[in-house]
C-alpha positions as CSV (number, residue, x, y, z in Angstrom):
1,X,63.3,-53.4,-119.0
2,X,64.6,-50.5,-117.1
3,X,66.7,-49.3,-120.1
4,X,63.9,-50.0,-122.8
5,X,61.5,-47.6,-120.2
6,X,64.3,-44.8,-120.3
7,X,65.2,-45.6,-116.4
8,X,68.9,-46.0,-117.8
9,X,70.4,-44.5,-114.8
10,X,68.3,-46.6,-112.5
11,X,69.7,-49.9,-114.7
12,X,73.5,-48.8,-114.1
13,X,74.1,-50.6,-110.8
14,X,72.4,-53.8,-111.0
15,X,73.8,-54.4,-114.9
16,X,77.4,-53.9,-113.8
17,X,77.0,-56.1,-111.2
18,X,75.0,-58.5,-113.4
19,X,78.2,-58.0,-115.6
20,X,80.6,-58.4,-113.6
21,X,79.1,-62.1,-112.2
22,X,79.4,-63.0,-116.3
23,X,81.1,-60.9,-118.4
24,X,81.4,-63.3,-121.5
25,X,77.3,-62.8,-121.8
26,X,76.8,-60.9,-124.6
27,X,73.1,-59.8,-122.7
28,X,74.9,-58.5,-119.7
29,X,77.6,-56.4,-122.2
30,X,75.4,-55.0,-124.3
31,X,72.7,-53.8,-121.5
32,X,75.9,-52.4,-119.7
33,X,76.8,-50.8,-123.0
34,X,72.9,-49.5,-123.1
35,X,73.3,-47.9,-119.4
36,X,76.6,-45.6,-119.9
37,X,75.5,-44.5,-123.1
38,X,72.3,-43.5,-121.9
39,X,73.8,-42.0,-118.8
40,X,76.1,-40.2,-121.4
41,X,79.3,-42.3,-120.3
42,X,80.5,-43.2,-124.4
43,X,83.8,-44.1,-123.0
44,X,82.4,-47.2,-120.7
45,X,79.7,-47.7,-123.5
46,X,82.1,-48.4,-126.2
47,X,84.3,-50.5,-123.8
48,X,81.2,-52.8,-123.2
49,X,79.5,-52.6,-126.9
50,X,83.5,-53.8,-127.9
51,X,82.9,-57.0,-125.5
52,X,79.4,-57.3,-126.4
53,X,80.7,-57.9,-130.2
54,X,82.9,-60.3,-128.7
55,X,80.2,-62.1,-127.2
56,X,78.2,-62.6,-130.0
57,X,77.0,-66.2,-129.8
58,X,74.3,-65.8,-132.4
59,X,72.8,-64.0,-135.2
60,X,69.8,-63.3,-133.3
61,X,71.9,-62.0,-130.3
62,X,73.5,-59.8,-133.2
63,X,69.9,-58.6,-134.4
64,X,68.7,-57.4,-130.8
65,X,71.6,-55.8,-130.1
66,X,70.8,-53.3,-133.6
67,X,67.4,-53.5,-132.5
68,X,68.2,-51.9,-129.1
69,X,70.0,-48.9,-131.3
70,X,67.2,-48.7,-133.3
71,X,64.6,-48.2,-130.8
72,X,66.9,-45.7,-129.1
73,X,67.3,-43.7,-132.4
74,X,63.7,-44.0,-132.8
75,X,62.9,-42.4,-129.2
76,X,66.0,-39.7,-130.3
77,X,68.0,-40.9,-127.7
78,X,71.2,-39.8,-128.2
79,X,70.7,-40.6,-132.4
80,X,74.0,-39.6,-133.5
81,X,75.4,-41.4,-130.8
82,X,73.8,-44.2,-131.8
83,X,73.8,-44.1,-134.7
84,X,77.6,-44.4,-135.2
85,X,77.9,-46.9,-132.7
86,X,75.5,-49.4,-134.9
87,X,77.5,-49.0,-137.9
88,X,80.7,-49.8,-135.3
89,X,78.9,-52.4,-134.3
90,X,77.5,-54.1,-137.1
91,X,81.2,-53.6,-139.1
92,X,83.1,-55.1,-135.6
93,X,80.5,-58.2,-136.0
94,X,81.2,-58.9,-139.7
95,X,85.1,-58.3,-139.3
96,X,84.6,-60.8,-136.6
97,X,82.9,-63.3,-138.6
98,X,85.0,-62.9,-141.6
99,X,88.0,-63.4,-139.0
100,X,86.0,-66.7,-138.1
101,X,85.4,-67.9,-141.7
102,X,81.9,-67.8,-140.8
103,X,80.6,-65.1,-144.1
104,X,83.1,-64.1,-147.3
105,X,84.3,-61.0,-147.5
106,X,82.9,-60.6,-151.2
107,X,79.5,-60.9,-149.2
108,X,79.8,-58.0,-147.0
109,X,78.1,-55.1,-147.3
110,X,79.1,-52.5,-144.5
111,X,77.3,-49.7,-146.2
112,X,73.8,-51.7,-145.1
113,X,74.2,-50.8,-141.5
């Protein structure tokens, strides 16, 4: 909630501790990711939006994690910023899946994100 409500820097400390209790939830990764990038920290957001991928444990959890970037490009938070990072993403996420047999490559469509 503190992210969502632009209090990013006030969301830093208790998601990287949240994180670092579980840090195969995708939740945790990806609001960690949400916090450095909004605190202008890309480095540490791209380390946690990599695990965050990782952690991907279902298509929903995939669709709010390009929601969140969308809201954020909507508010013009950082929007090239985030911009790239949801095409990073969304390509990490199918590369993953193809890697898991889960989709066909002949089905993916990277230009989409």
């Amino acid at each position: 909630i503190l992210i969502k409500t632009g209090k990013w820097r006030d969301a830093k400390e208790p998601v990287a501790k949240a994180y670092s209790l579980d840090p195969t939830s995708f939740s945790w990764a990806i609001n960690a990711g949400h916090a450095m990038l909004l605190s202008n920290q890309f480095d540490s957001a791209n380390f946690y939006y990599n695990v965050a991928v990782n952690n991907v444990k279902s298509l929903d959890e995939y669709y709010l994690g390009i929601e969140d970037f969308d809201l954020f490009i909507a508010n013009g938070w950082y929007e090239a910023e985030c911009k790239a990072i949801k095409k990073n993403f969304h390509y990490h996420y199918y590369v993953r899946m193809i890697n898991l047999s889960y989709i066909r490559p002949q089905n993916l469509n990277l230009m989409e994100a």
